[in-house]
Every structure is written in C-alpha cells, then in structure tokens.
N, C-alpha and C positions, 0 to 999 in steps of 0.2 A: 369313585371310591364310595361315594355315599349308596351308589346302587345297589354292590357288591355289599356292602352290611345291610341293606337293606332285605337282596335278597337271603343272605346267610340268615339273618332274625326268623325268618319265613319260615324256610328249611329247617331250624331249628325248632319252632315252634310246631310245625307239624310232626317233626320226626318226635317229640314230647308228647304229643295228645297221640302217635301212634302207640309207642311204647306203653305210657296209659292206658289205653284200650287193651292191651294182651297182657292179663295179669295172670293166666297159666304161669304153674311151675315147671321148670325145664331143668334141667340137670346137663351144666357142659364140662364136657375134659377136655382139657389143654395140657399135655405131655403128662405128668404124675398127678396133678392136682385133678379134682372134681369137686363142682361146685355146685347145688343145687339152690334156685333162686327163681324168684318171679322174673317171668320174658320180660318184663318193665324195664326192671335191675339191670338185667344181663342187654339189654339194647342200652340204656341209657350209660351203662359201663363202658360198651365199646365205643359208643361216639365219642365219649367222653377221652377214654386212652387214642381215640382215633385225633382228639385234637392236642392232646399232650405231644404226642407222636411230629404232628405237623407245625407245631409250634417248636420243638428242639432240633427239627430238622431246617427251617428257616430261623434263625436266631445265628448262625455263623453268616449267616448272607446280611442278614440286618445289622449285626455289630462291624461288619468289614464296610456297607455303602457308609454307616454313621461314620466310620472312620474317615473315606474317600471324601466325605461332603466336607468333616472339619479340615483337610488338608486343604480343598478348593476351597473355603473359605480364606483359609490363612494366605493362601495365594494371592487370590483376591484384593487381600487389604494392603499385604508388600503392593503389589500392582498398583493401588492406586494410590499408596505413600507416594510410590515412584515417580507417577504421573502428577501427583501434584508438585515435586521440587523441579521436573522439567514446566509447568505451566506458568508457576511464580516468575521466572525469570525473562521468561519470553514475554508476559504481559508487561511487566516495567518495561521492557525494551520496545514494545509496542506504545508506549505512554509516550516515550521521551522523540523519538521518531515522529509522532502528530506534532507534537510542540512542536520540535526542529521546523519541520512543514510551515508552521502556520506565522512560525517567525519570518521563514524567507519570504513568503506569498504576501 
C-alpha cells in the first residue's frame, strides 16, 4: 500500500513539472464546446477529471467491501458471544471433576 502511494506521488509530481514545462496555448474541442488554454491547464485538467473519473467509478466497490467487512464483524462478535456461554460451563464442570479426583485419590 505504501508503495503504490508512493509510487502515485512520483507520477504525480512528474506529470506536474511536465505540464509546467509546456505552457503553449492550445485550443481543444470536445463535442460543441472550444476551449482555448495553456497545455499546462489542459493536462492538469484531464488528470485531474482522469482521477474524479476513477474515484466515482470505485466508490460502489468501496462502500459494498465497508459494508461486507461491518457484517463479518457483527458475526464475529455473535460467534464469540456464542463460544464464550459454551466455555463458561464446561470450565466449572472441569473444576468440580479435579475435586471429585482428588477426594477419591
């Protein structure tokens, strides 16, 4: 996990000193609109919709795992309610059975 932000920061930062570097005006059409702007702008614009883009597109997978994870939680805790009303009774019954023992011996 840490590499992957690691390398993303990198990527990022180069793809910013690249954008930087090309401060020509370009002029781009996208269907009706035209838009004339420094190559800076217009790179730093798409990366920038390029991560809006992949952040709305995983955001349904992230709120469904956050969901998966609180239900195996809640499982979880029933599971070990469970497991501790069977341990309680078996240890007293484990108690009183050394006693017995140790009276006949």
């Amino acid at each position: 996990m840490i590499i992957s932000l690691v390398i993303g920061i990198l990527l990022g930062s180069l793809s910013v000193v690249f954008a930087l570097q090309n401060v020509v005006t370009v002029t781009v059409t996208f269907l009706a609109w035209q838009i004339t702007a420094p190559l800076a702008l217009v790179l730093l614009g798409s990366m920038l919709s390029g991560v809006v883009i992949t952040l709305l597109v995983s955001l349904p997978s992230l709120i469904r795992d956050d969901m998966y994870v609180k239900v195996l939680q809640k499982q979880k805790k029933q599971l070990e309610d469970e497991l501790a009303t069977y341990k309680t009774p078996a240890a007293s019954s484990t108690v009183t059975a050394t006693t017995t023992t140790n009276t006949v011996g």
